[in-house]
N, C-alpha and C positions, 0 to 999 in steps of 0.2 A: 396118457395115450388112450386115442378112443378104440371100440371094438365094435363091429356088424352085431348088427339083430334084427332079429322079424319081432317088432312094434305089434298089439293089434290097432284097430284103428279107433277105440275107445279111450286108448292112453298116451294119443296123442293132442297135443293142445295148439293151437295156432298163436304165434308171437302177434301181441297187438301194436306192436313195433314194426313192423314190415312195412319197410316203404317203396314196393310193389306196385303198380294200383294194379287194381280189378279191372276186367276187359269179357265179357262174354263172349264174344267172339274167337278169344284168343282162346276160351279154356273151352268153349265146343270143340274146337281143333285140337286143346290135349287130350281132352277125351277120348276123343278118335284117334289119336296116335295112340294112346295106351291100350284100347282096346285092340288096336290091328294087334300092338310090337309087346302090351303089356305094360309092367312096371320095371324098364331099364335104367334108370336111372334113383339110387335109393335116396331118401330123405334124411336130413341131416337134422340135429334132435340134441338137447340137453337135459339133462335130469332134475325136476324141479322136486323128486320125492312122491312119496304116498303111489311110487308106480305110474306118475305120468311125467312125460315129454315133449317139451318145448319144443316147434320145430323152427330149426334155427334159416335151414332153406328146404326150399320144396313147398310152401303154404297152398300155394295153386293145383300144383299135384297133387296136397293132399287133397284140397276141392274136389279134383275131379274121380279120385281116386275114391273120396264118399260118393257122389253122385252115378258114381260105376257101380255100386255096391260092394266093391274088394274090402273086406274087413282085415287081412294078411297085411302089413305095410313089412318092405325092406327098409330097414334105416342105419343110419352111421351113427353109432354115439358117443359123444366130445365128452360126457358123464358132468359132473358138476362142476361147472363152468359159471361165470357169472355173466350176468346181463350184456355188461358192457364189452365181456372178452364174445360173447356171441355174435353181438352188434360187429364186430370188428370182422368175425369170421365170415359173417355176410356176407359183408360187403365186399372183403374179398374176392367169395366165392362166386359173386355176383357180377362183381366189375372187371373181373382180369378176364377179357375176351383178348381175340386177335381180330387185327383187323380182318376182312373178309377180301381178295382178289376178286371184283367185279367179271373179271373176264373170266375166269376160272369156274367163278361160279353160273353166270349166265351157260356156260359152255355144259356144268354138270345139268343143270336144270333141261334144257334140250334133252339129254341123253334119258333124264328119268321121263320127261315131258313123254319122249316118244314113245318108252317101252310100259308105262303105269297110265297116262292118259290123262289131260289136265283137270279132269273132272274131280280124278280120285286124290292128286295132290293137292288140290282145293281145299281136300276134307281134312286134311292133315300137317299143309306147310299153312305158317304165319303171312300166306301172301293170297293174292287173288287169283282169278286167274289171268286177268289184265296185268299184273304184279309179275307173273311168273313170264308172259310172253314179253314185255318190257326189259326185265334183266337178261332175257336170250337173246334179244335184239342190241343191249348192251352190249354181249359179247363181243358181235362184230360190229362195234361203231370204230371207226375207223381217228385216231385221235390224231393223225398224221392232217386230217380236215381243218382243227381246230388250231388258229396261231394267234396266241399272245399279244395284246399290244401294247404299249404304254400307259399308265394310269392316266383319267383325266378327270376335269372337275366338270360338274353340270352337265353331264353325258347323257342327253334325254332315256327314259324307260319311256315313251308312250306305247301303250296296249294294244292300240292301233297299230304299231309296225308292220308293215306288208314285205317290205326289200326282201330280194335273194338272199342277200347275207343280212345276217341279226346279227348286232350288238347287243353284247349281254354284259350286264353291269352289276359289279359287287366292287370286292375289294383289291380284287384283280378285273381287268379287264380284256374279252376278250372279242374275236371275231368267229365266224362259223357259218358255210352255206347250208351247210343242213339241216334241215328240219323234223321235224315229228319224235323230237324226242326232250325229256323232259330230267335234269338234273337237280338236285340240293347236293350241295357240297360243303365239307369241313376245311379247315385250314391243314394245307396240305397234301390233301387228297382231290383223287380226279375226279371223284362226283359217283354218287347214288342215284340210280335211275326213280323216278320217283312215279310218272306217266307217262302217259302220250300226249304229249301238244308239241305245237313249234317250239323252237330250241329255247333251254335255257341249260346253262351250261357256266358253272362256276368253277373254277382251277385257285387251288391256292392261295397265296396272299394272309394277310394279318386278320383276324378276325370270321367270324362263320355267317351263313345264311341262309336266303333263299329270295332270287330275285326273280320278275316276272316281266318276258319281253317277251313281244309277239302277240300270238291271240292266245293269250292264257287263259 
């Protein structure tokens, strides 16, 4: 059974096993989350002896969390655990997300948009702020627009497409007059906004992507 402890930030070690990448971009933005909100979330750590710990998740945080200068770290400790039960706890810890409700969220992003200001969630959400007004536009895309058609073979993508309505081609195929908005989609799900261009717009079906009609 693991126990909490405040770590300092000397005796912790980063896993050279983290299959994470690195993003500057992303860890400006946790710097700045931690510095508004702090250190809310503790790092997860094994004991490899002599007084230091492995950190099993958190490697980024702890990044940004030396480059803040906080030598205090919060951590969870799993105590002497081996490599591979680590590896497992990862990935766990790493992969068990939920999906996210596009509408829900586009709708939450509005409400912080309007009362914080998109400048300041810039500095702190994993998005742009082109990113953040795309998924609020999300919100209200109206999906009653878009209707399904039949599979077909050789279903032109030219780039050139001008038509009112685009066809948009993957593994499902569909129709849509609307335009100015820009999807990637997984199998199953209605689609990630991704920018602004004319429509691309994937739904479902076997297989994942990302196709381009219109003036992409």
């Amino acid at each position: 059974m693991g126990e909490y402890r405040e770590l300092t930030i000397d005796q912790l070690v980063k896993a050279d096993w983290n299959y994470k990448k690195d993003n500057d971009s992303l860890l400006a933005k946790l710097k700045e989350n931690i510095r508004k909100n702090g250190q809310i979330e503790n790092l997860v750590v094994r004991e490899l002896g002599s007084g230091l710990y492995e950190i099993v998740n958190g490697n980024h945080r702890y990044d940004a969390l030396v480059q803040l200068g906080i030598r205090s770290v919060y951590c969870y400790n799993l105590g002497c655990i081996s490599k591979l039960v680590a590896k497992r706890i990862a990935v766990e810890l790493n992969e068990t997300r939920f999906q996210t409700s596009m509408d829900h969220f586009g709708s939450i992003l509005k409400e912080i948009s309007l009362e914080f200001g998109m400048e300041h969630l810039e500095q702190t959400l994993p998005f742009t702020a082109q990113d953040i007004t795309n998924f609020i536009e999300l919100s209200s895309f109206e999906w009653s627009d878009v209707t399904p058609i039949h599979p077909k073979k050789d279903t032109p993508t030219d780039n050139n497409v001008k038509d009112e309505a685009v066809e948009v081609v993957s593994e499902t195929y569909v129709t849509c007059s609307m335009k100015q908005i820009v999807f990637e989609a997984h199998p199953y799900q209605k689609g990630v906004l991704t920018s602004q261009k004319p429509v691309i717009v994937l739904l479902g079906g076997v297989g994942s992507g990302k196709t381009k009609v219109g003036d992409g």
